[in-house]
C-alpha positions as CSV (number, residue, x, y, z in Angstrom):
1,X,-7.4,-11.4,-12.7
2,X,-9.5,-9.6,-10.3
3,X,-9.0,-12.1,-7.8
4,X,-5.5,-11.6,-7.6
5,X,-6.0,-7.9,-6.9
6,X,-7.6,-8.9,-4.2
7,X,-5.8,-11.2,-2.9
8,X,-3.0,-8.3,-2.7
9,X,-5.4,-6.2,-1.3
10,X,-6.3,-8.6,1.9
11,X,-2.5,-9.6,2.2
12,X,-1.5,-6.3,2.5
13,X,-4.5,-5.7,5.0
14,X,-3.2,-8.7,7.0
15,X,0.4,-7.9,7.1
16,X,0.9,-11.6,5.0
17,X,4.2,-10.4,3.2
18,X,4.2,-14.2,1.8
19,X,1.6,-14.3,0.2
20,X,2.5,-10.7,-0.7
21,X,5.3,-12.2,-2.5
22,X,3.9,-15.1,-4.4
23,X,1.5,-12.6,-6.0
24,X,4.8,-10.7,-7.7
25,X,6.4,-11.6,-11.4
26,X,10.1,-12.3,-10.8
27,X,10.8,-9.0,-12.2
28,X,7.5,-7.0,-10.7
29,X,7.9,-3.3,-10.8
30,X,6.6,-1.2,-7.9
31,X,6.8,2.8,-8.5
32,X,6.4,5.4,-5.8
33,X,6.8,8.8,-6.9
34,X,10.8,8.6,-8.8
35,X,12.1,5.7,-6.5
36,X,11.6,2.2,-8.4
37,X,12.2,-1.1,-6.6
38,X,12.6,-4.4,-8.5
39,X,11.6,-8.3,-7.5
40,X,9.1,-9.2,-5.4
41,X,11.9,-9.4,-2.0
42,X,12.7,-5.3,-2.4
43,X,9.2,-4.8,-2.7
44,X,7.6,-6.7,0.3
45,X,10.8,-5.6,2.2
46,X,9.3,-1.9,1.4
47,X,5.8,-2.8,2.3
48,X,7.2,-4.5,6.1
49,X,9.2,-1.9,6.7
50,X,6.5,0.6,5.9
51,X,4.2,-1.3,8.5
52,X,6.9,-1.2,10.9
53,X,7.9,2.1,11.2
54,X,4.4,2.7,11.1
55,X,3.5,1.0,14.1
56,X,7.0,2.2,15.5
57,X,5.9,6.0,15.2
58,X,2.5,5.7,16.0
59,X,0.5,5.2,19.4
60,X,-1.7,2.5,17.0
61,X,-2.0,2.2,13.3
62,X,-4.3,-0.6,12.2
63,X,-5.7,-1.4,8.4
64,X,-8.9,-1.1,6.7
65,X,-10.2,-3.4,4.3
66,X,-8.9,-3.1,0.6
67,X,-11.2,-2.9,-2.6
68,X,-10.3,-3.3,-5.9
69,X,-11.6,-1.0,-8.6
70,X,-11.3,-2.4,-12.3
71,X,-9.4,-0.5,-14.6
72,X,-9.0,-3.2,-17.8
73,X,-9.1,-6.6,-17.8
74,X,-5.8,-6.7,-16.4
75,X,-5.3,-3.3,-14.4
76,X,-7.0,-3.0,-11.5
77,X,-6.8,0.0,-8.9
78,X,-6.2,-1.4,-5.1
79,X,-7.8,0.8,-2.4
80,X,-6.5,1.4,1.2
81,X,-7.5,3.1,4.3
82,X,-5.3,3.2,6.8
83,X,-6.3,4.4,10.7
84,X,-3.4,6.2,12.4
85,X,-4.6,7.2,16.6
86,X,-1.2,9.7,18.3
87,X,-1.0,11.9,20.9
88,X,-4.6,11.1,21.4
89,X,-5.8,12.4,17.7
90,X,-7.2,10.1,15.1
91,X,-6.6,10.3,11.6
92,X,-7.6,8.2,8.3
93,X,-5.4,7.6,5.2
94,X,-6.7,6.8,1.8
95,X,-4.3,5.5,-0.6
96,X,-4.2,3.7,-4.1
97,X,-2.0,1.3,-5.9
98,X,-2.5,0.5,-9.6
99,X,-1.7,-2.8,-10.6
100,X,-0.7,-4.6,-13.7
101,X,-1.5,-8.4,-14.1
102,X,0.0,-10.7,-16.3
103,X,-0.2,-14.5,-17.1
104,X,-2.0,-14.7,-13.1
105,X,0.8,-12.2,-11.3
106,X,1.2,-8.7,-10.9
107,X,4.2,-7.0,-13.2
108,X,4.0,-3.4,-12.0
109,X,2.8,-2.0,-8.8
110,X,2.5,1.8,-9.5
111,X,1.7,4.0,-6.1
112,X,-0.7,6.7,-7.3
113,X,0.2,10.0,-6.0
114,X,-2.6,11.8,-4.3
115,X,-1.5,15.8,-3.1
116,X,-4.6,16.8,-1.0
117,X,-4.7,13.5,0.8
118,X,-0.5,13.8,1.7
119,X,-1.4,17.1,2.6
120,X,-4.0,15.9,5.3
121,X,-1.4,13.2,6.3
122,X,1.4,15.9,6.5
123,X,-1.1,18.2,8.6
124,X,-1.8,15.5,11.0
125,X,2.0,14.3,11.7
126,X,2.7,18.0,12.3
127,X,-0.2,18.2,14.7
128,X,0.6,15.4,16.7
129,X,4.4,16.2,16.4
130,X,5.9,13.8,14.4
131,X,6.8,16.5,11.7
């Protein structure tokens, strides 16, 4: 089941919102903060859109590469650094999804909130103006 966590990972690193997709349960759960979005179109819809307005916003924002921490034999912890470069300041983002496997795809995608690293992400949009 690792392997599929993985494979999440390194889509998501390489913007591959298909193969996204055929890593989601029909009825895949993905949580961030109170908002909930169901099926695997909502959810890669939230994941492009998140890219684009990323890129949109941003003088560059490029991926790191994802690693997977084990949590059970079926949760796994998805790891992601994310380099944002505006108004000529860099910044990194960490960020972690837990994931839930079942019968070889992922049934719940919860985002795991992190307040001193949205803090360092709010400080840099509001140096570099976007805030």
């Amino acid at each position: 089941m690792k392997e599929i966590a993985e494979r999440f990972g390194h889509s998501l690193d390489q913007d591959d919102f298909v193969t996204t997709r055929s890593l989601l349960s029909p009825d895949c759960e993905y949580s961030i903060g109170r908002e909930r979005l169901l099926g695997p179109a909502e959810i890669t819809k939230s994941y492009e859109e998140n890219m684009l307005e990323g890129r949109n916003k941003l003088d560059k924002l490029t991926w790191g590469k994802s690693w997977v921490e084990p949590v059970s034999t079926s949760e796994f912890y998805v790891h992601f650094t994310d380099y944002l470069v505006h108004n000529g300041q860099n910044h990194t983002h960490k960020c972690k999804q837990k994931l839930s496997i079942e019968n070889g795809l992922i049934v719940r995608i919860e985002h795991i909130h992190d307040e001193a690293e949205q803090g360092r992400l709010d400080s840099f949009y509001q140096l570099v103006g976007l805030k």
